[in-house]
PDB file of N, CA, C and O in Angstrom, chain B, residues numbered from 101:
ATOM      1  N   UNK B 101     -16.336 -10.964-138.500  1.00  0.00           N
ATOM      2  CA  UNK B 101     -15.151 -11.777-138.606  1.00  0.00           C
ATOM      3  C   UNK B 101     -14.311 -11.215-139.765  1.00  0.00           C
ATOM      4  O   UNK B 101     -14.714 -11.024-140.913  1.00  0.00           O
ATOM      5  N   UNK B 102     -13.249 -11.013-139.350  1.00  0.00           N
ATOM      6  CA  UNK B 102     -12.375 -10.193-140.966  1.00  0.00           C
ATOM      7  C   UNK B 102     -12.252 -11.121-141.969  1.00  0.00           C
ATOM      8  O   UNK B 102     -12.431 -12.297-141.654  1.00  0.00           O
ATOM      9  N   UNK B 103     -11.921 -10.790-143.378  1.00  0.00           N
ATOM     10  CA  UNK B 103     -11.481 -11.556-144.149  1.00  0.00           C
ATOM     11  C   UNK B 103     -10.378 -12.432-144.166  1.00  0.00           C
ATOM     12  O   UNK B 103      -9.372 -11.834-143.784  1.00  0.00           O
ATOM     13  N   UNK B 104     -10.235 -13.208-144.356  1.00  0.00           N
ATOM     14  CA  UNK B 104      -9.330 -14.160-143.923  1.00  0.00           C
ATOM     15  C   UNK B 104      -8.733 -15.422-142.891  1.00  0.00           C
ATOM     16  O   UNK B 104      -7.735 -16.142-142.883  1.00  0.00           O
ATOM     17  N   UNK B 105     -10.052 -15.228-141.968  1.00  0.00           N
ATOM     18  CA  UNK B 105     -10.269 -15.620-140.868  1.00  0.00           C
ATOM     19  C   UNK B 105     -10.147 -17.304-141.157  1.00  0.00           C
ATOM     20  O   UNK B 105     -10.655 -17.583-142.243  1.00  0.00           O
ATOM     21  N   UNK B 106      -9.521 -18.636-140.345  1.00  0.00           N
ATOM     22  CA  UNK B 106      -9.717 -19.303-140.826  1.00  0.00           C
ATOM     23  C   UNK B 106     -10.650 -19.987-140.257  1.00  0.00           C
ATOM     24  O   UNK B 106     -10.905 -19.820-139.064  1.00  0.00           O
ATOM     25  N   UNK B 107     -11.478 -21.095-141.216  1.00  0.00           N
ATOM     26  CA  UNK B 107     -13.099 -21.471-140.642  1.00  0.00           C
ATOM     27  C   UNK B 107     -12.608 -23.010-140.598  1.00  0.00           C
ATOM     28  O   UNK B 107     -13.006 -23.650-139.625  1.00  0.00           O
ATOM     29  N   UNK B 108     -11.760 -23.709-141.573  1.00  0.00           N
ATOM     30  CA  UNK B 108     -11.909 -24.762-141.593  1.00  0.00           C
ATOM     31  C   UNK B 108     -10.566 -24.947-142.184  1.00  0.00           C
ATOM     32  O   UNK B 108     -10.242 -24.012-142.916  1.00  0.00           O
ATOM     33  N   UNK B 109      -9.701 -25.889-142.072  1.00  0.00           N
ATOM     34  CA  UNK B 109      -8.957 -26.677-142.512  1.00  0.00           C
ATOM     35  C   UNK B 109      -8.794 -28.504-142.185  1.00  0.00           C
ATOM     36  O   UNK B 109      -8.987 -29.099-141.125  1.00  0.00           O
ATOM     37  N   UNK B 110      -8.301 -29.140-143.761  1.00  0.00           N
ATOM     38  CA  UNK B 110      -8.633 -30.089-143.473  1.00  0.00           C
ATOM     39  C   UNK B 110      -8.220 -30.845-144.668  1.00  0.00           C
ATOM     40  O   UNK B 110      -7.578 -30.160-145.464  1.00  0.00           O
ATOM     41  N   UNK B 111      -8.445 -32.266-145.065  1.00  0.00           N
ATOM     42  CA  UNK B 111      -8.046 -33.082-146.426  1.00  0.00           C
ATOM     43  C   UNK B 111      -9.160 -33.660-147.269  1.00  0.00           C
ATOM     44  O   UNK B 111     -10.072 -34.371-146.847  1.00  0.00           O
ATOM     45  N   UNK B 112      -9.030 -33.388-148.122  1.00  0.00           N
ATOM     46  CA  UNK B 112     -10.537 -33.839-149.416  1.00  0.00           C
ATOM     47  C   UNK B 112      -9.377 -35.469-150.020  1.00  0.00           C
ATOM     48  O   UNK B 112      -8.206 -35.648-150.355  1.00  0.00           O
ATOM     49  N   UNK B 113     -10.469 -36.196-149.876  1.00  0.00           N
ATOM     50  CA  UNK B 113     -10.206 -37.973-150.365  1.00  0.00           C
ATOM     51  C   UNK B 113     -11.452 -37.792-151.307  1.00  0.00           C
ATOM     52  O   UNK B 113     -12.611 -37.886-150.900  1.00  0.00           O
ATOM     53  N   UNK B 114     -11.095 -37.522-152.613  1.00  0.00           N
ATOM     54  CA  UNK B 114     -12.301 -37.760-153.648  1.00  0.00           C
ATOM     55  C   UNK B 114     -13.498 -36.871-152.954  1.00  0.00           C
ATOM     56  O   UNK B 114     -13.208 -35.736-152.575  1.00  0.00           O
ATOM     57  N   UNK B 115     -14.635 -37.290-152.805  1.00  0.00           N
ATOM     58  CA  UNK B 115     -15.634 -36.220-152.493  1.00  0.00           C
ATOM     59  C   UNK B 115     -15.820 -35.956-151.667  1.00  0.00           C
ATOM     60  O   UNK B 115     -16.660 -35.057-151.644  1.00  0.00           O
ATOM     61  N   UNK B 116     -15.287 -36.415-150.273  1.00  0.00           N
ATOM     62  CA  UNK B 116     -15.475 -36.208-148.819  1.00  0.00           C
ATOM     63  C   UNK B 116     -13.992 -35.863-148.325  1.00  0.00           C
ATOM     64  O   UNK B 116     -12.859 -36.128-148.726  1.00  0.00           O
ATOM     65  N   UNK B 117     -14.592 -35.082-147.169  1.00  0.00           N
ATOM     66  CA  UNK B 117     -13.708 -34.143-147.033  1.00  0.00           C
ATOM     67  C   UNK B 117     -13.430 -34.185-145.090  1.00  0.00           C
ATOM     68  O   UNK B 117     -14.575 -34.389-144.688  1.00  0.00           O
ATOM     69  N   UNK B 118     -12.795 -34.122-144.218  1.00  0.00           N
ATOM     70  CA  UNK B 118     -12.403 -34.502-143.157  1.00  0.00           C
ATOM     71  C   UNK B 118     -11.338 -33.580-143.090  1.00  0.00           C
ATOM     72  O   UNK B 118     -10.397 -33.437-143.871  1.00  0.00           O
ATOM     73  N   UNK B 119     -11.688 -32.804-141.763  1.00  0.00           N
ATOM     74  CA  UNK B 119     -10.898 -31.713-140.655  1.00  0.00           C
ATOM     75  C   UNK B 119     -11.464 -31.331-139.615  1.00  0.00           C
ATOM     76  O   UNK B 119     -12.200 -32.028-138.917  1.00  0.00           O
ATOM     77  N   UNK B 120     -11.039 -29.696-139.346  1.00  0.00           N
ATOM     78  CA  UNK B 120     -11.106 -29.440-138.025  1.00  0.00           C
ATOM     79  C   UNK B 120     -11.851 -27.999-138.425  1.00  0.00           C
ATOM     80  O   UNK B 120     -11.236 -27.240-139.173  1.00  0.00           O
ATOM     81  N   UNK B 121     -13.092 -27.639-137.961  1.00  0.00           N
ATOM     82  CA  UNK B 121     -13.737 -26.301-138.407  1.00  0.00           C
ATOM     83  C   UNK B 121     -13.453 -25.643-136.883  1.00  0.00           C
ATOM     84  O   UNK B 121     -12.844 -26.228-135.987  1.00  0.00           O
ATOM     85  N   UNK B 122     -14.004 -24.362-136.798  1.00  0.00           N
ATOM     86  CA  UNK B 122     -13.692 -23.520-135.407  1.00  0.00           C
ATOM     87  C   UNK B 122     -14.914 -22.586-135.804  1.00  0.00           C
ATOM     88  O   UNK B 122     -15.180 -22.013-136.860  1.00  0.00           O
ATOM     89  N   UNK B 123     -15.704 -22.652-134.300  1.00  0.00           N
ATOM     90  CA  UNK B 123     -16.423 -21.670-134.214  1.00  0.00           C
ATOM     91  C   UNK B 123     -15.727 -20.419-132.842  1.00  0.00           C
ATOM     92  O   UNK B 123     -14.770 -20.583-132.086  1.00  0.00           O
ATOM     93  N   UNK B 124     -16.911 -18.928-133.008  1.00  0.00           N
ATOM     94  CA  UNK B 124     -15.798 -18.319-132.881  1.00  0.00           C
ATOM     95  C   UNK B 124     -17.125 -17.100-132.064  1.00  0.00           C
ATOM     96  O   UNK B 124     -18.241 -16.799-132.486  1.00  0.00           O
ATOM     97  N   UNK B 125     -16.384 -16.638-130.767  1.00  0.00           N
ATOM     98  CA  UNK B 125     -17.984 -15.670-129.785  1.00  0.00           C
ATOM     99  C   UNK B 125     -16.321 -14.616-129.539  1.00  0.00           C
ATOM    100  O   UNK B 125     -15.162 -14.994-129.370  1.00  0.00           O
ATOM    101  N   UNK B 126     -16.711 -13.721-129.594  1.00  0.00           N
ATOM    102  CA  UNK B 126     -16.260 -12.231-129.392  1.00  0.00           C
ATOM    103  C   UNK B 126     -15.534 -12.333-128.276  1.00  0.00           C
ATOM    104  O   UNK B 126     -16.268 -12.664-127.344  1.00  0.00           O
ATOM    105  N   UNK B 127     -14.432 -12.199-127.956  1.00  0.00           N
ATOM    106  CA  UNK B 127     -13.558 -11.929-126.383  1.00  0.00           C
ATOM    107  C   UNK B 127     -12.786 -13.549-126.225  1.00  0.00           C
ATOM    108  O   UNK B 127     -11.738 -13.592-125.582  1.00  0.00           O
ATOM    109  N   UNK B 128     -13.351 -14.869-126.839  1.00  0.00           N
ATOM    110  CA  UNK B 128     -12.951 -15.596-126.817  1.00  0.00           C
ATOM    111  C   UNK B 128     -11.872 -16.413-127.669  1.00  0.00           C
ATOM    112  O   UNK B 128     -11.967 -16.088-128.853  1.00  0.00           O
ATOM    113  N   UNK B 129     -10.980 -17.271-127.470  1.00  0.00           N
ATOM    114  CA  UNK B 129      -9.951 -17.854-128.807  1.00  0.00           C
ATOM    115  C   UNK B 129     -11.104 -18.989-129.520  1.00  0.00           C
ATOM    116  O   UNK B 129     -12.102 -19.418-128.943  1.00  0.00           O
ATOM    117  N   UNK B 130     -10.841 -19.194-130.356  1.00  0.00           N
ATOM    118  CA  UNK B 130     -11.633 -20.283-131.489  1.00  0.00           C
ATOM    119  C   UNK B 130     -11.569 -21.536-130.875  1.00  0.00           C
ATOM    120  O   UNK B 130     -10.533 -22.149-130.620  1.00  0.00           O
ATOM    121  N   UNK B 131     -13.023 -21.992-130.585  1.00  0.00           N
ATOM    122  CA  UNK B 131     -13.165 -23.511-130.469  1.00  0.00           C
ATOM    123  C   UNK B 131     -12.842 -24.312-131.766  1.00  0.00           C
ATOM    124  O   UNK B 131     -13.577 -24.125-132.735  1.00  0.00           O
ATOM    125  N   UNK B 132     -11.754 -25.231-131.871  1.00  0.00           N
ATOM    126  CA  UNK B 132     -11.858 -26.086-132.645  1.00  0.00           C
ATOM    127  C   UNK B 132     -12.439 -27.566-132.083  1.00  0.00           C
ATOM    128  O   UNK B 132     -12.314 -28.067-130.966  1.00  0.00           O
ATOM    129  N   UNK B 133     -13.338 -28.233-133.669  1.00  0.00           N
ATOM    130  CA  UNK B 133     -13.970 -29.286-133.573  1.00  0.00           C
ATOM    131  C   UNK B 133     -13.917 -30.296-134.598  1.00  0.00           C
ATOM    132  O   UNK B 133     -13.506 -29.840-135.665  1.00  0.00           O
ATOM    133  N   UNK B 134     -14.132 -31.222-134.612  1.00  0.00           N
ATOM    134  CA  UNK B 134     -13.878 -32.117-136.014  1.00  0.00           C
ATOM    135  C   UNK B 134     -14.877 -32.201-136.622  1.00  0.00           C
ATOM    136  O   UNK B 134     -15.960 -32.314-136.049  1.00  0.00           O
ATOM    137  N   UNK B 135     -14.723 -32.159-138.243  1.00  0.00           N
ATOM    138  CA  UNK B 135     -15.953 -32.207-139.110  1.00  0.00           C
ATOM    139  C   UNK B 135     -15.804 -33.279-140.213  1.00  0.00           C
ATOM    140  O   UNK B 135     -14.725 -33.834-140.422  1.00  0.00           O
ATOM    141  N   UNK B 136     -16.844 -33.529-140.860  1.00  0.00           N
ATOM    142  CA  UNK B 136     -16.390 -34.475-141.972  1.00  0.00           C
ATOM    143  C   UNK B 136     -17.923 -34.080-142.691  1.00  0.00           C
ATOM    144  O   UNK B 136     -18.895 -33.498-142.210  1.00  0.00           O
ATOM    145  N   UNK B 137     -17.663 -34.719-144.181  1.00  0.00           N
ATOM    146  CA  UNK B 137     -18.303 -34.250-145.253  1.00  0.00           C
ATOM    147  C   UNK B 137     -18.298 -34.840-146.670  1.00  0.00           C
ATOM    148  O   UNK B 137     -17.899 -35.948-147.028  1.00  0.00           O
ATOM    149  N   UNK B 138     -18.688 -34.114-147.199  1.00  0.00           N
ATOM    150  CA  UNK B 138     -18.145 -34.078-148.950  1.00  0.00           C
ATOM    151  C   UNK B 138     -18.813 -33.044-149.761  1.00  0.00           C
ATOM    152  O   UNK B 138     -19.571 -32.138-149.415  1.00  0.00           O
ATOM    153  N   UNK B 139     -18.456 -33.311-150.675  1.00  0.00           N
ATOM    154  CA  UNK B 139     -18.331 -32.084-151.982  1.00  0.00           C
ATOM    155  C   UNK B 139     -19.066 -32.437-153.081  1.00  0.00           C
ATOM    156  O   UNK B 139     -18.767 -33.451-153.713  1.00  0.00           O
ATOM    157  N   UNK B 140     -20.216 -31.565-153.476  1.00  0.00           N
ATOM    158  CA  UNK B 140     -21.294 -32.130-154.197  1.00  0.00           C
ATOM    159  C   UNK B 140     -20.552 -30.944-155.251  1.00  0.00           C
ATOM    160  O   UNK B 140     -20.304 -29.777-154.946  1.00  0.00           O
ATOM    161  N   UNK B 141     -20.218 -31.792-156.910  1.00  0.00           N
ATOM    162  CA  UNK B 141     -20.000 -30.700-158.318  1.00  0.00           C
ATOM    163  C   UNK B 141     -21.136 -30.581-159.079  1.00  0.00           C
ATOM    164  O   UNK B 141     -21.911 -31.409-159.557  1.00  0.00           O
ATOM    165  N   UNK B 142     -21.077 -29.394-159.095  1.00  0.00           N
ATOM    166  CA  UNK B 142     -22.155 -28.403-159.820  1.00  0.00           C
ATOM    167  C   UNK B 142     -21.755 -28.617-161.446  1.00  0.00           C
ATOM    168  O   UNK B 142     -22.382 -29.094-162.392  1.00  0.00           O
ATOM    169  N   UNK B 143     -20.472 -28.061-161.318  1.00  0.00           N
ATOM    170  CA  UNK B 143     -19.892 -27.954-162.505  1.00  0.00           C
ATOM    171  C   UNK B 143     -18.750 -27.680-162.244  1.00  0.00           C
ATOM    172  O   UNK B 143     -18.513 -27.346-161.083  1.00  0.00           O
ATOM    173  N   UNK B 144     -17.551 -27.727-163.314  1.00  0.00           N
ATOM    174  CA  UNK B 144     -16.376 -27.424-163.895  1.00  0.00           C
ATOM    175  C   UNK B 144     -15.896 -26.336-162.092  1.00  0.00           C
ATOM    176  O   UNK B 144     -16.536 -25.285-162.131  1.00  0.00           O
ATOM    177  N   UNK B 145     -15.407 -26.383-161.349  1.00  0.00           N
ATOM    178  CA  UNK B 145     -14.979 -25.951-160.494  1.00  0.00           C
ATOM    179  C   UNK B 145     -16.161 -25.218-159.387  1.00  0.00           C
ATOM    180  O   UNK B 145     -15.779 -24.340-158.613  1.00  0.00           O
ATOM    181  N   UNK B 146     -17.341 -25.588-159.403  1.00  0.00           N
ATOM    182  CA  UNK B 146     -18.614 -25.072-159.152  1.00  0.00           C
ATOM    183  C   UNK B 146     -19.037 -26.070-157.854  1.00  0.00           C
ATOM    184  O   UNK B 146     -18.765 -27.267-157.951  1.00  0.00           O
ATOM    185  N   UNK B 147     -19.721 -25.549-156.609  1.00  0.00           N
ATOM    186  CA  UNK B 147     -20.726 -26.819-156.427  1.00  0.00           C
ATOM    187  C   UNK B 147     -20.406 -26.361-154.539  1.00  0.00           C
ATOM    188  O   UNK B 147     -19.930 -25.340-154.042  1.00  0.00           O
ATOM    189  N   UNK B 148     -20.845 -27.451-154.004  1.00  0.00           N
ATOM    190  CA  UNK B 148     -20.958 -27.344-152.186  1.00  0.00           C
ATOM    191  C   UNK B 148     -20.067 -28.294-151.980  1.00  0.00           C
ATOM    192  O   UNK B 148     -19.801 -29.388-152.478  1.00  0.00           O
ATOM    193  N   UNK B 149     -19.500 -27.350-150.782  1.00  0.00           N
ATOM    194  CA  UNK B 149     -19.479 -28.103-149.279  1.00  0.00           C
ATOM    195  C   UNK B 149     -20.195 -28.470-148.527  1.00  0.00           C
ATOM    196  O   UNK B 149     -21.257 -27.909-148.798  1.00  0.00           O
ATOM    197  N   UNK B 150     -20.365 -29.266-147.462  1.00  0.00           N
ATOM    198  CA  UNK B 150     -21.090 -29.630-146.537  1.00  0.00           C
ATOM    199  C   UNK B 150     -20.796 -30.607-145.211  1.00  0.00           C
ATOM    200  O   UNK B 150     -21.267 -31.745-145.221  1.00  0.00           O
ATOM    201  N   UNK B 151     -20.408 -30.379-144.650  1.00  0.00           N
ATOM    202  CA  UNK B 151     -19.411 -30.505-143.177  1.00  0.00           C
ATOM    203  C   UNK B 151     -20.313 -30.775-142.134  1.00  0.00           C
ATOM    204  O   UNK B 151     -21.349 -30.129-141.974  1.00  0.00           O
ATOM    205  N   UNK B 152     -19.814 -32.069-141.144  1.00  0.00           N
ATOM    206  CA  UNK B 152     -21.098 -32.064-139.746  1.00  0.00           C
ATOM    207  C   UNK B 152     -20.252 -32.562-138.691  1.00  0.00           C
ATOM    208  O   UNK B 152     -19.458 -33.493-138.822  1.00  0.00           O
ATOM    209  N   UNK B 153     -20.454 -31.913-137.656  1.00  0.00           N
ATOM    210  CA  UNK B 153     -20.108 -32.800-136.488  1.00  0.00           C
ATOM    211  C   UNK B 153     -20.510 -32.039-135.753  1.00  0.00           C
ATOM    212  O   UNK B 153     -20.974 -30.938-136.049  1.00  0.00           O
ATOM    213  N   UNK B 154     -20.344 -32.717-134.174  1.00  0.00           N
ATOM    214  CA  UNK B 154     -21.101 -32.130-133.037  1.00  0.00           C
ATOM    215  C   UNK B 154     -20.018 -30.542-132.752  1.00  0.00           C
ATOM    216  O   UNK B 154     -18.806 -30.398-132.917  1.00  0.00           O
ATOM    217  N   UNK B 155     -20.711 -29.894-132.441  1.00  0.00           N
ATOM    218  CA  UNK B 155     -19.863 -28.336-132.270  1.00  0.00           C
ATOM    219  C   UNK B 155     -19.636 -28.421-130.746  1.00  0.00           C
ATOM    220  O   UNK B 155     -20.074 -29.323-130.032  1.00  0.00           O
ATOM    221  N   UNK B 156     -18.783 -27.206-130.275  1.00  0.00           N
ATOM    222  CA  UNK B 156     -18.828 -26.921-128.951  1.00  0.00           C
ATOM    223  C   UNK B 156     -19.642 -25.889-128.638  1.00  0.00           C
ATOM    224  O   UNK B 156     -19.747 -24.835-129.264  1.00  0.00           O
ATOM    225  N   UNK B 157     -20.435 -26.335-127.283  1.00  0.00           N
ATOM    226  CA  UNK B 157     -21.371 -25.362-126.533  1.00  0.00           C
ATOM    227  C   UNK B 157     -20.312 -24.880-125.528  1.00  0.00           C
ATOM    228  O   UNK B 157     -19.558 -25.598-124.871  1.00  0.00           O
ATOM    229  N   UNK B 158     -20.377 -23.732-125.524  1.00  0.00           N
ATOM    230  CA  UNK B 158     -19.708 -22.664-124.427  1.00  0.00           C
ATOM    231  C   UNK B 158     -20.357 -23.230-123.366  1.00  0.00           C
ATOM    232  O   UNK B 158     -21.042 -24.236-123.554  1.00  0.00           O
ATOM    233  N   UNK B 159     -20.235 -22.671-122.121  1.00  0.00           N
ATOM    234  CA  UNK B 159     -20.614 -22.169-120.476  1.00  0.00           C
ATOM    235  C   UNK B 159     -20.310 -20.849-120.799  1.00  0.00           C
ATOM    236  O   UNK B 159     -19.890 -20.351-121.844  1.00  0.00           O
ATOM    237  N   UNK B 160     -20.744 -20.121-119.154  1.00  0.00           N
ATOM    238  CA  UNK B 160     -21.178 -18.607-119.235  1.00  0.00           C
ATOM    239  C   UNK B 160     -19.088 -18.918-119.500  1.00  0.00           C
ATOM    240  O   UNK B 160     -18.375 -19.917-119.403  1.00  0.00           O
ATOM    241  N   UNK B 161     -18.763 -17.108-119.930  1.00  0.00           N
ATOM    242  CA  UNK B 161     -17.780 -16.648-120.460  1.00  0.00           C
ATOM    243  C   UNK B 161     -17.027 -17.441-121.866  1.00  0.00           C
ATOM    244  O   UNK B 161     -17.714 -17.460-122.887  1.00  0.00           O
ATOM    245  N   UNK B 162     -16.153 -17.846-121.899  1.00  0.00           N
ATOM    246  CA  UNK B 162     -15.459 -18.548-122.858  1.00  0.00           C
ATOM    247  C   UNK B 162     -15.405 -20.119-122.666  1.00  0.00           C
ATOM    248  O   UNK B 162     -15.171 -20.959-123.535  1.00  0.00           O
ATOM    249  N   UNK B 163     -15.666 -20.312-121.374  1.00  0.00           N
ATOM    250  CA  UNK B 163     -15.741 -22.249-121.195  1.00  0.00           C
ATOM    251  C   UNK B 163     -16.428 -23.095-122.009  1.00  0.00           C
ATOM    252  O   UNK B 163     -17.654 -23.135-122.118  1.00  0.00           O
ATOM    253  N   UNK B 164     -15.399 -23.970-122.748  1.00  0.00           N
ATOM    254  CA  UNK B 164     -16.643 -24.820-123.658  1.00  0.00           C
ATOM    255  C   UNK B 164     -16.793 -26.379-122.164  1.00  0.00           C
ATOM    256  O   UNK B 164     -16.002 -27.066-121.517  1.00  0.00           O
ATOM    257  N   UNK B 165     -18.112 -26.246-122.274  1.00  0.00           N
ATOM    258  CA  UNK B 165     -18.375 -27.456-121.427  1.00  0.00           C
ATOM    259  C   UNK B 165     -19.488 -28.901-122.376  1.00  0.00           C
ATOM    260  O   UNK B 165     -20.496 -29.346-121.828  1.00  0.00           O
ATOM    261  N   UNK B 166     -19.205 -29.207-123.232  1.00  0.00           N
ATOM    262  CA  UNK B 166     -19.505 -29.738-123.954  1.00  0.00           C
ATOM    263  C   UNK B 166     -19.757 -29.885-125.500  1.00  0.00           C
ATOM    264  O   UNK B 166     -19.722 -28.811-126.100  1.00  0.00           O
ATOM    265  N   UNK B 167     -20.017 -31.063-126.307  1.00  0.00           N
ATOM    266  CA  UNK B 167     -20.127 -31.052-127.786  1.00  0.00           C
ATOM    267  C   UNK B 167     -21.446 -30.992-127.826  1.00  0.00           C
ATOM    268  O   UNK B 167     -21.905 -31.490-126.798  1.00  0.00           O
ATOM    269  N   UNK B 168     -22.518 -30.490-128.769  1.00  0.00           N
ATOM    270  CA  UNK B 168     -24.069 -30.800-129.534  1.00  0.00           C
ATOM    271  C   UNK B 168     -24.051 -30.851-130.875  1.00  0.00           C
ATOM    272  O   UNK B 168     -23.382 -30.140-131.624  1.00  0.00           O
ATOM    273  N   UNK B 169     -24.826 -31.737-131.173  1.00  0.00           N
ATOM    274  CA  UNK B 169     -25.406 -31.283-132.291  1.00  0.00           C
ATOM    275  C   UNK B 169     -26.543 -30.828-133.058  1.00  0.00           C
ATOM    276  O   UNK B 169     -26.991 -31.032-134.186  1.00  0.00           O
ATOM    277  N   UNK B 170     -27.074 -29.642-131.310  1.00  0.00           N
ATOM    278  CA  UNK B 170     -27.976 -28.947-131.705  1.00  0.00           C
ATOM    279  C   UNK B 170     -27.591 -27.590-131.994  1.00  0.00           C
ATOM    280  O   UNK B 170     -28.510 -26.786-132.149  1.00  0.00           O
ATOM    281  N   UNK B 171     -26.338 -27.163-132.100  1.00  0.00           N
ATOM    282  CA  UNK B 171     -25.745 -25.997-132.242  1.00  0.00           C
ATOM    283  C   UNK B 171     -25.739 -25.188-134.003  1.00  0.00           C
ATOM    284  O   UNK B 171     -24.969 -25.769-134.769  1.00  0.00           O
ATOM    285  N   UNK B 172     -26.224 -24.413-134.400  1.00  0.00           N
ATOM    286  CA  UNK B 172     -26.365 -24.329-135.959  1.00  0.00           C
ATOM    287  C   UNK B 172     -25.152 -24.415-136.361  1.00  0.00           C
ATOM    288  O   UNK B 172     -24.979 -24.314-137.576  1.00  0.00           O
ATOM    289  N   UNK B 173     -23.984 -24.619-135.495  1.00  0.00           N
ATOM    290  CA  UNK B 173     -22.441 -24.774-136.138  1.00  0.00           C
ATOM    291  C   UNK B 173     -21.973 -26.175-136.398  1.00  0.00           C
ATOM    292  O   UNK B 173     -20.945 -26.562-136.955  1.00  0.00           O
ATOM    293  N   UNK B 174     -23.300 -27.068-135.685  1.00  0.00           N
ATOM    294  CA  UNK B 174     -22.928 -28.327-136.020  1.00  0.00           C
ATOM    295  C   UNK B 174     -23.032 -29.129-137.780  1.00  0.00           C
ATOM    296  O   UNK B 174     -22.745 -30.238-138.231  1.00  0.00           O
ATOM    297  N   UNK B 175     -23.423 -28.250-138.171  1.00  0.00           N
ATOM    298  CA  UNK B 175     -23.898 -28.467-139.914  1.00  0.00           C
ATOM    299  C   UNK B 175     -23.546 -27.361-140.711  1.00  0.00           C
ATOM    300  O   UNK B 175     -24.378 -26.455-140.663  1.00  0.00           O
ATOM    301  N   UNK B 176     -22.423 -27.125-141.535  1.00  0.00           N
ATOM    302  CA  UNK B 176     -21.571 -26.404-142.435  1.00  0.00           C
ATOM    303  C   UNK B 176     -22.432 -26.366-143.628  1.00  0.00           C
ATOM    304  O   UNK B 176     -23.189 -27.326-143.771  1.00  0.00           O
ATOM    305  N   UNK B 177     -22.449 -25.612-144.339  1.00  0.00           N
ATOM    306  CA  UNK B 177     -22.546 -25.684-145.781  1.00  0.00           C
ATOM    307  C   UNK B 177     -21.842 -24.406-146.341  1.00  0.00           C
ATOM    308  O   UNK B 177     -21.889 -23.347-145.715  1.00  0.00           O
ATOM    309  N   UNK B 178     -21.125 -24.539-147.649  1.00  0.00           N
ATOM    310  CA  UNK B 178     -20.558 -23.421-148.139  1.00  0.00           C
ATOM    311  C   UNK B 178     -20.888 -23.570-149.286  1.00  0.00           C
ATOM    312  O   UNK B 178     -20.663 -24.647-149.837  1.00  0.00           O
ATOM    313  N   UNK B 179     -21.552 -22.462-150.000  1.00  0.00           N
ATOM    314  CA  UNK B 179     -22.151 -22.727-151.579  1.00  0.00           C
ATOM    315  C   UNK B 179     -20.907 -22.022-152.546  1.00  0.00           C
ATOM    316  O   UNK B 179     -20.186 -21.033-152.415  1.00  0.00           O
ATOM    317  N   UNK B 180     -21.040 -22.909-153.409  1.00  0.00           N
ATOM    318  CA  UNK B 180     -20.099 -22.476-154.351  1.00  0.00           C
ATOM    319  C   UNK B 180     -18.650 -21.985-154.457  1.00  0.00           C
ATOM    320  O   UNK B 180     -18.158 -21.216-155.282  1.00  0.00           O
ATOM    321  N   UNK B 181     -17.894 -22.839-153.060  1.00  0.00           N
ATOM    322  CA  UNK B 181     -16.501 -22.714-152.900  1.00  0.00           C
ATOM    323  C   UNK B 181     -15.441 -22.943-154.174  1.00  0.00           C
ATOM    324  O   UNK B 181     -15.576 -23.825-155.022  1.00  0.00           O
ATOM    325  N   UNK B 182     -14.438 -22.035-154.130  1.00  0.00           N
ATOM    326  CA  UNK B 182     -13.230 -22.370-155.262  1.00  0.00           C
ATOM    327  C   UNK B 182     -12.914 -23.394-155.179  1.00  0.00           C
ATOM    328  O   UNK B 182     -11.918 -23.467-154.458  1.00  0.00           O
ATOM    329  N   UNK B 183     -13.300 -24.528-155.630  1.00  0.00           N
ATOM    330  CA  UNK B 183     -13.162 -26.088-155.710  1.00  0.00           C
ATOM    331  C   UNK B 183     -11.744 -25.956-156.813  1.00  0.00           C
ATOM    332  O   UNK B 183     -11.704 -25.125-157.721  1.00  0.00           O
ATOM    333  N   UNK B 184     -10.696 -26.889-156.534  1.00  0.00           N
ATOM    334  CA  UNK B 184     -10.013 -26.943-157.021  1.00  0.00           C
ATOM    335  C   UNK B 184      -9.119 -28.467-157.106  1.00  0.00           C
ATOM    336  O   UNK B 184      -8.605 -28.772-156.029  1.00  0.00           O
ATOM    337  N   UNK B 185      -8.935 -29.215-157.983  1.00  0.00           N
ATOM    338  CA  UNK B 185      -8.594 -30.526-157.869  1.00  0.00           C
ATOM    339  C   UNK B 185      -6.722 -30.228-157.106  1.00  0.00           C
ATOM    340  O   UNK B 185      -6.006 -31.191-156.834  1.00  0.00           O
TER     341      UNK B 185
END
């Protein structure tokens, strides 16, 4: 996935955090899905994300034919994001 790619956008209310993440299979455009969360501080601009909702399961080619949340995309975590108030 190149740099810059976007994974998630969305709005932080104090420590939880609510949007739309996209997972993403080769030849296909980005499934977007809704996530929600919050933001555990480590320290001074330090600390996790952590995002859940049911993801989309493809069908054969690019068809998404349903949500799970047995998909490893259904549970986000990002360690040590540029947290920024």
């Amino acid at each position: 996935m190149p740099r810059g790619t976007l994974l998630f956008e969305g709005i932080r209310q104090g420590d939880r955090i609510i949007g739309t993440a996209r997972t993403f299979k080769d030849g296909c455009a980005p499934a977007p899905y809704r996530v929600e969360g919050h933001i555990r501080l480590v320290g001074p601009g330090d600390g996790e994300i952590e995002l859940a909702g049911p993801a989309p399961k493809r069908g054969p080619g690019c068809n998404i034919v349903g949500l799970t949340t047995a998909s490893p995309h259904a549970r986000l975590v990002f360690d040590n994001p540029d947290l920024q108030d």
